[in-house]
N, C-alpha and C positions, 0 to 999 in steps of 0.2 A: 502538494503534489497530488496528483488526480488517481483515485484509488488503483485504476486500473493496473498505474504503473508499479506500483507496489507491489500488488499482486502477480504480475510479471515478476517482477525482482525476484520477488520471494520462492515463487513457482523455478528459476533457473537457476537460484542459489539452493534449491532443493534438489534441480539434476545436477548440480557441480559436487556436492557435496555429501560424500555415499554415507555417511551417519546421521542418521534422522532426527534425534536429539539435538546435535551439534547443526544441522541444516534448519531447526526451527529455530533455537537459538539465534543463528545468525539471519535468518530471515526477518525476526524481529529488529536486530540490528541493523539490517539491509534500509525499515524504516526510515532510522534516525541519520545514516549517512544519505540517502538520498536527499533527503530534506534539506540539506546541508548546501545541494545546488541550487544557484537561481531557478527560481519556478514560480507560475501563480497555484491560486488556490483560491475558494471561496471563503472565507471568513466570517465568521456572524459578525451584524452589528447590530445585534442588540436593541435594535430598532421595534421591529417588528417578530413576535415568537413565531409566527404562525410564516410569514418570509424565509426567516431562519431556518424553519424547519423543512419547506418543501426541498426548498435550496442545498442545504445539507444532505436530505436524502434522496437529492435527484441523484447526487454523482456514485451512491452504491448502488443503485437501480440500472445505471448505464454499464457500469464495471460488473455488475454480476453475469453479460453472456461471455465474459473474459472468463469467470470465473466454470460457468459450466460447460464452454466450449475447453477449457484445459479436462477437466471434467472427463469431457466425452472424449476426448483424443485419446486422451493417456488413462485412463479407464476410474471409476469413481474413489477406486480403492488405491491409486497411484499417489507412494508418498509425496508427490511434490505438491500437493493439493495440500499438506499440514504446513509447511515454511510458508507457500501463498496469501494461505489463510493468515499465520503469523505475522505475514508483514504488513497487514492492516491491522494489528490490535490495535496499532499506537491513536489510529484514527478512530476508533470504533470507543477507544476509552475516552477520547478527546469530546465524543458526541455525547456521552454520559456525561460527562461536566458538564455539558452544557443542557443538560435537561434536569440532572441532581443537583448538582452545585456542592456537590461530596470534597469536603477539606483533603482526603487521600488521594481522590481525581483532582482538585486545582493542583496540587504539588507534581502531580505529571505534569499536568496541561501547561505548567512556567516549565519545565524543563524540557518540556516537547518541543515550545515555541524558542526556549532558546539559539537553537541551531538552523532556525528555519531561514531564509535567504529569498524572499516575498520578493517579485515583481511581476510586474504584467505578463500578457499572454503570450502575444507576440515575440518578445525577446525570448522568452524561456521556448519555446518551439523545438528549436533545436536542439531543445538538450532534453525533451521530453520525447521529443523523435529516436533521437540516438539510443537513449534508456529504452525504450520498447523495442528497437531493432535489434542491442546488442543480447535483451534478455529473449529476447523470440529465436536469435540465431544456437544461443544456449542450451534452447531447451531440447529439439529432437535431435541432436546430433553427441550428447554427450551420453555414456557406458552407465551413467547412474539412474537416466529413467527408469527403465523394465526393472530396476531392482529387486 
């Protein structure tokens, strides 16, 4: 799943959910159920380090004006900025594996992939659409932003 939409998720499970603690908690969690839907993703193959790695870090480069456009909206100190945040750890320890090769990051990295649900672009569209509309529709209209 494409960072940004996590970062969505996480950002509108953080206005749903007025306890901040409990809102990054589940923000993280918001990760590993998404993942859960048909989606693509880029994958390393291992091929090439240097492919891998632009590849890898093109898609937090594209997702970060998600990030500072929530930012700027809802102001920098707005809790839903820490759930947002959370819900790309799972990703962000995922690209540590893959530059450490740390035995406590592969034991996430098999159970991150376990739930994942890989397919093409196309097909997953839909359901990568609806995920950003329904966390975009969440986010200004719910009593827990301004908190």
């Amino acid at each position: 799943m494409f960072f940004g939409v996590h970062l969505l998720t996480g950002a509108a499970v953080g206005a749903l959910v007025p306890d901040l603690p409990t809102a990054t908690g589940l923000g993280v969690l918001s990760h590993y159920a998404i993942d859960h839907l048909p989606h693509w993703n880029y994958l390393p193959r291992y091929r090439s380090k240097w492919e891998d790695t632009w590849k890898m870090g093109l898609e937090p480069l594209i997702s970060l004006p998600i990030f500072v456009g929530l930012a700027w909206y809802f102001g920098w100190d707005a809790p839903i900025l820490i759930p947002a945040f959370a819900a790309i750890v799972p990703d962000v320890l995922e690209a540590l594996q893959f530059f450490l090769r740390s035995r406590l990051l592969a034991w996430h990295s098999r159970w991150h992939h376990f739930g994942h649900w890989h397919t093409r672009l196309l097909p997953s569209l839909p359901i990568l659409v609806s995920l950003i509309l329904l966390a975009v529709w969440a986010l200004p209209w719910t009593s827990a932003v301004g908190r």
